[in-house]
N, C-alpha and C positions, 0 to 999 in steps of 0.2 A: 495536570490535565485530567477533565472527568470523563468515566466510562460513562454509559448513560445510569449503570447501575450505581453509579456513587453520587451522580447528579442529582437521580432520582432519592437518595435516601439523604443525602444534605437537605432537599426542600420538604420530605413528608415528613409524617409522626402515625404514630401509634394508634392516636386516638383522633378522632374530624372527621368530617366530612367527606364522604366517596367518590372518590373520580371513577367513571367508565368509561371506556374506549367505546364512541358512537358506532365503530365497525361491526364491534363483536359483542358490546354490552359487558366485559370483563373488567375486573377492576384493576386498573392503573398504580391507586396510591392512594392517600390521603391526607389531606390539607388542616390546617387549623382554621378554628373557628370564630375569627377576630371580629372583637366589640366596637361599639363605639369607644370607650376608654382606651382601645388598640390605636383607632385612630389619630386621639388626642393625644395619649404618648407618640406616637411617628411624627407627627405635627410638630409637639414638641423639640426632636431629635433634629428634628429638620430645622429650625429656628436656631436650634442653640448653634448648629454646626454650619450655618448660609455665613456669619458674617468671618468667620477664618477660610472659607473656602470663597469666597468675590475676591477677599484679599489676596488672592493668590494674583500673579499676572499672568496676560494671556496667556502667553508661550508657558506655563505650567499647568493652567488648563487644558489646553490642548495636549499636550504632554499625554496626559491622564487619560483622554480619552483616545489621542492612539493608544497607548497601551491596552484601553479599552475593546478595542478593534480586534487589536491582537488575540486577545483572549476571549475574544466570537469565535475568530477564526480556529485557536487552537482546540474548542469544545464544540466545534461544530455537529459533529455527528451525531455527540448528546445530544445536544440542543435539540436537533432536527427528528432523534426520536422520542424524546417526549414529546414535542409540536405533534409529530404524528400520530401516536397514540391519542392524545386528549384532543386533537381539532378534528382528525383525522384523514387530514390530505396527506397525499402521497409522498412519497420519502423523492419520486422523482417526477420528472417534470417541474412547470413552473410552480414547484407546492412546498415543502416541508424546506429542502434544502436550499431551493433558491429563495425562500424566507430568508433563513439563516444570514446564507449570503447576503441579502441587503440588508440585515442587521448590520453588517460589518460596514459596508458599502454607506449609510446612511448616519453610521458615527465618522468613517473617515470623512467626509465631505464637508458637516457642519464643523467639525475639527478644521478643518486644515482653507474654508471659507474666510476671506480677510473682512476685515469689518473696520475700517480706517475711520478716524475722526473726520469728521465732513466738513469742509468750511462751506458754510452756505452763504454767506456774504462778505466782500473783502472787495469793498469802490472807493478805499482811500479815507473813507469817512468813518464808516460802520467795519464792524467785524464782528463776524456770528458765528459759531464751532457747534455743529450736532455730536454729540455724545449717545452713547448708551450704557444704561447702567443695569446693572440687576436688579429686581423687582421684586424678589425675597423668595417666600416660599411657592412650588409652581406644584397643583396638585393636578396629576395624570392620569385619567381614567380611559381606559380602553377596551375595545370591545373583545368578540371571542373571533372573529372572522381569522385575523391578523396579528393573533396577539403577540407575537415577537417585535415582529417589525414595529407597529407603528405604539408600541410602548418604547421602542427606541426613536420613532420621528417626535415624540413628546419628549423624553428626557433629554438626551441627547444637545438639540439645540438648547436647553433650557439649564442644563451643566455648564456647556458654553461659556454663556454669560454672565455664569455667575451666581445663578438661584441653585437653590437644593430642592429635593423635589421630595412628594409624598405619590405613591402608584398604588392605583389600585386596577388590579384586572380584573375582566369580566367573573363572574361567578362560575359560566360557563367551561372558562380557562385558567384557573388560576393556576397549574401546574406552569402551563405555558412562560406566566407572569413571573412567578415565582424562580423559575430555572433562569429565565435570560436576565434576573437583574442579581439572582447569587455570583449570577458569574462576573455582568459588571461589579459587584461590590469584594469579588477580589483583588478588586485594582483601586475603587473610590474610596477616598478615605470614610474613617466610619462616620454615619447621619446626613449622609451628604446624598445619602438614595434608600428610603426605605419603602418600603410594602406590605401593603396591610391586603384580606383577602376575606370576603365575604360577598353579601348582595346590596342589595340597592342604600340600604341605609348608610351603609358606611361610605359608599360617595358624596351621600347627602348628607352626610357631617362634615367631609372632605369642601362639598360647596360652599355650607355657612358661615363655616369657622372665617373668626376674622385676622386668625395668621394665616390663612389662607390666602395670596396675594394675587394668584393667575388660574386659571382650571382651564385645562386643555381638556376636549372631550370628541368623541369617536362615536358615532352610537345612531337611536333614533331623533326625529326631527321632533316626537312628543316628551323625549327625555329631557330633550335640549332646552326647551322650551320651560321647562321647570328647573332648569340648571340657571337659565338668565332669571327667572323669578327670585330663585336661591340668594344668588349673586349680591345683590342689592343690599344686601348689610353694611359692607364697604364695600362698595364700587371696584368691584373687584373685575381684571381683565379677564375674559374670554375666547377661547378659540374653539368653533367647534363647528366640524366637520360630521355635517349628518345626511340625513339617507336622501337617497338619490332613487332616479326611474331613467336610466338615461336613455336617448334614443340614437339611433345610428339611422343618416340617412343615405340612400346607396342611388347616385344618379345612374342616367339610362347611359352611359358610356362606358361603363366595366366592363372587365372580364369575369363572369361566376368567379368560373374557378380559382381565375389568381386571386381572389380575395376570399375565398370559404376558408381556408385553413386562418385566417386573419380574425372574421368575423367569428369562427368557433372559438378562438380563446378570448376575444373581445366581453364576448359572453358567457364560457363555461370556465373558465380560471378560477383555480379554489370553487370548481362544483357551484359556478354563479354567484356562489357568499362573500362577494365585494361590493362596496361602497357604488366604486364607479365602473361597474361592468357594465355592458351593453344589453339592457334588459326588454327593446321594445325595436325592431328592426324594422323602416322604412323603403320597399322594395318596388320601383314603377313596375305596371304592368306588362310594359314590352319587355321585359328578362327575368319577370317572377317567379316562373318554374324554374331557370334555367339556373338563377340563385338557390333555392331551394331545392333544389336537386343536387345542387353543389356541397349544399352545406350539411345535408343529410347524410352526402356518402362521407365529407369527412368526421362529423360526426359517431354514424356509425361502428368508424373504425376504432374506436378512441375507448379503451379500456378500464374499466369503474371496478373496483373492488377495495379490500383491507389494501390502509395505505403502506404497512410493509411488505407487502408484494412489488416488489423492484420494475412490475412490469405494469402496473397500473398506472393512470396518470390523471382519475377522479376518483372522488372518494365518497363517503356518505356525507352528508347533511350531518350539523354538526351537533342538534338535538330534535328533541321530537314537538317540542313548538315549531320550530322553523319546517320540517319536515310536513306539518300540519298545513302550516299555511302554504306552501307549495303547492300540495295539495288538493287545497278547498279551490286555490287559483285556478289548476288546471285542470278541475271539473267542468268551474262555472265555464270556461271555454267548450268543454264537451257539451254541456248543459246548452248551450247556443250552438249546437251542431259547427263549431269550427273543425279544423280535417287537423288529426293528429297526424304528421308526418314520421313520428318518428319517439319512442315513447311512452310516454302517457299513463301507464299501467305496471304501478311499481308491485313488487313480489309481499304482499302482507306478511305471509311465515318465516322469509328471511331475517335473520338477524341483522340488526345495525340499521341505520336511519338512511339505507338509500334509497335517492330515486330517480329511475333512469335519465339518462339524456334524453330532452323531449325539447319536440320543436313543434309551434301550433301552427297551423296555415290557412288562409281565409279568414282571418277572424275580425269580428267588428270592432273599429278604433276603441271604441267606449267600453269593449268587455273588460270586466274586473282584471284578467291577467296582464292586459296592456295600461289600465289606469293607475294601478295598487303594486307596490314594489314584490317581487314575488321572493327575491333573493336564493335563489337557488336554478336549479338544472332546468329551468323552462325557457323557453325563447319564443313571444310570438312574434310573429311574421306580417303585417300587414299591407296588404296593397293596395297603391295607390296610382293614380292618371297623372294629376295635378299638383307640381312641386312646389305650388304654392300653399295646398292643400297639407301636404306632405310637412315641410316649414309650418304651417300653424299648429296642426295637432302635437311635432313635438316639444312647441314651445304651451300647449296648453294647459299641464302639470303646475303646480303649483313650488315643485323641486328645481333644483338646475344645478346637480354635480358636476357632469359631464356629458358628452355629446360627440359624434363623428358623422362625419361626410366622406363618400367613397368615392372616388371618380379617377378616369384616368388624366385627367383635365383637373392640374396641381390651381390655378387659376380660377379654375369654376367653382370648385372644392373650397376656395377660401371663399368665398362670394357666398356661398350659401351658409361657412361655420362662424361668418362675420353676425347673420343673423340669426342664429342660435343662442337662445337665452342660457348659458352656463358657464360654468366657472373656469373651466377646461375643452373644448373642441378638436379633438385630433383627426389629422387625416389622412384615411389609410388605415387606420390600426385604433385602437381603441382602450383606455388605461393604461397606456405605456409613460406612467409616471418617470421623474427622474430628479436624482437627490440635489439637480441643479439649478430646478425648473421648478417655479412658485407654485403653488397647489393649495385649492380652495372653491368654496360652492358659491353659487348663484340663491334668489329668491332664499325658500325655505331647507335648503342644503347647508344652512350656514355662514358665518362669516368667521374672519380673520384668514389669515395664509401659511400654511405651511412649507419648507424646503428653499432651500440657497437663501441668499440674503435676505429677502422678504421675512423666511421662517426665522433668521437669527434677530430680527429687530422686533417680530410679535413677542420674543419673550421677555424684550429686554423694554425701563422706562427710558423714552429719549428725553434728554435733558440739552438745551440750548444754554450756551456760556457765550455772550455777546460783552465787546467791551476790548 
């Protein structure tokens, strides 16, 4: 088992590249500085090692990745303080340790998922069997938001089935990346998971190459979009989950209050820096204040500092790009005289990239903060008469991660998330993903699916044996 201090000095060196902790600006560790040639040997490791590892059978895959599990679980605490220091959410709350935790949660599941030969046709005449096979090498690139977790929603299923993988983490996070797959690779046999760690170029070898068979990807919707450019060497498969603007609509039949503590993590979880947070709120006119009032006192209450203080439960912005753009978002809001509620006016001489909980009120559908992914601690608020009104503008984005409807009327609530353009709609609550429940975007959010059996047939080729 590792201390965090053994974990930490297993994935640094001497000499690379500087990690600092967003909180305090102190140095963490440091990384190596992998080439393209990094690339192409992992690639290679990866090839040589995919076809002794497919030949394994299930039940000794799976095998491997409970054990896999196990050894989330028993390095958890590491884990969760590096994640802390380098992303810099909090060690509690839904942040650092309940990462972890679905680390673990998210290999048991696609583990221990059956995935049965299919007969798809058997009338006496014909007979047709769906199969899935592995697809070779699956290259996994993930962002800094999340980076434990969902470099494990990427390998993970893709071990499964039988492929080896090549990962690369964000630049942002590479401690992150680096610690959760040393710790898988005490259990995977060797080449069977490796990790390379740098910026952009080295994804962009990771796309072209044409051992490269699958690329899973996490990120922006303008990355992505030069990732399916990339692709086209060999038609190589695709999965990739990109940025979202999701809206939450809230009928006139609520309660504020039982829904503000809902709505507040809907939207500030991991300090806003997720995928499918609830970035743009839909509130009628008859309960506007009464929602926003709601949501401000819980809010309010909700504790932002260095994520090793035990009693925090928001942390800083996880660099000072993203920080930036925040920002510039929640000016142009000020800039149009919308009514800060709560916020707004982060501490410049403070150390570390935070910025307060801020929620905007009044403000015009089309301002920048409501149109443009703000990804962080902002929330605007808009209100509205007309539910039909209300249904257009958040289908008028050109994204479609995710979406939610609030109402105390389970019935009405489906009727209006039926016509929401996204990939996901929940009701009541809002990113409450689940390692059993398919997951995937709408429009320019994305395609393919991740999680439960959906996720374990994107990584795998189905092949039909008729006869």
């Amino acid at each position: 088992m590792f201390t965090f201090e053994s974990l930490l000095d297993a994935i640094t060196v001497d000499v690379g590249r500087e990690i600092l902790n967003p909180a305090t600006g102190e140095l963490i560790g440091r990384v190596p500085e992998h080439t393209t040639a990094d690339v192409d040997a992992a690639i290679a490791r990866a090839k040589a090692a995919q076809p002794a590892w497919a030949a394994l059978s299930d039940e000794e895959r799976v095998d491997y990745l409970n054990r896999v599990a196990d050894a989330i679980d028993e390095n958890a605490e590491a884990l969760a303080g590096i994640l802390s220091r380098e992303q810099g959410k909090p060690l509690n709350g839904p942040n650092a340790r309940f990462e972890v935790g679905g680390c673990a949660a998210w290999t048991r599941v696609p583990a221990g998922t059956p995935l049965p030969v299919e007969v798809v046709v058997d009338d006496g005449e014909t007979y047709a069997e769906m199969h899935y096979r592995p697809l070779g090498v699956v290259g996994a690139i993930t962002p800094w938001n999340w980076p434990m977790m969902i470099a494990i929603w990427q390998s993970i299923p893709s071990l499964r089935m039988g492929n080896t993988v090549v990962s690369k983490p964000s630049e942002y996070t590479p401690l992150s990346g680096l610690a959760i797959n040393h710790v898988l690779n005490t259990v995977l046999p060797e080449g069977v998971l490796n990790t390379v760690v740098g910026g952009g170029e080295l994804g962009a070898r990771i796309v072209e190459s044409e051992s490269i068979d699958k690329v899973m990807f996490t990120g922006s919707t303008k990355t992505g979009k030069k990732i399916i450019e990339a692709s086209s060497g060999n038609v190589k498969r695709l999965t990739l989950e990109l940025g979202g603007n999701d809206a939450g609509i809230v009928l006139d039949d609520v309660d504020p209050k039982a829904i503000a503590e809902g709505l507040f993590w809907g939207a500030f979880i991991n300090t806003g820096q997720t995928c499918a947070a609830l970035k743009r709120l839909y509130v009628p006119d008859s309960i506007y204040d009464e929602v926003v009032d709601a949501l401000a006192e819980v809010a309010g209450n909700m504790p932002m500092g260095d994520g090793l203080d035990e009693q925090n439960v928001l942390g800083p912005l996880q660099n000072e790009m993203q920080f930036n753009v925040v920002a510039r978002l929640v000016q142009a809001a000020k800039d149009a005289n919308a009514r800060v509620v709560l916020g707004g006016d982060p501490d410049q001489d403070a150390p570390g990239f935070f910025y307060p909980t801020t929620l905007i009120a009044d403000i015009d559908p089309q301002n920048a903060l409501v149109v443009e992914e703000q990804f962080g601690p902002a929330l605007p608020i808009i209100r509205y008469t007309d539910l039909e009104e209300a249904i257009e503008q958040a289908n008028a984005l050109d994204v479609g991660l995710g979406g939610s409807v609030w109402s105390s009327d389970r019935d009405r609530a489906r009727e209006v998330a039926a016509r929401i353009q996204a990939g996901t709609v929940w009701i009541n609550s809002h990113g409450t993903i689940n390692p059993f429940v398919p997951f995937g975007g709408a429009k320019q959010s994305g395609y393919g699916q991740e999680f439960g059996v959906a996720g374990l047939k994107a990584v795998a080729q189905p092949q039909v044996i008729q006869g």
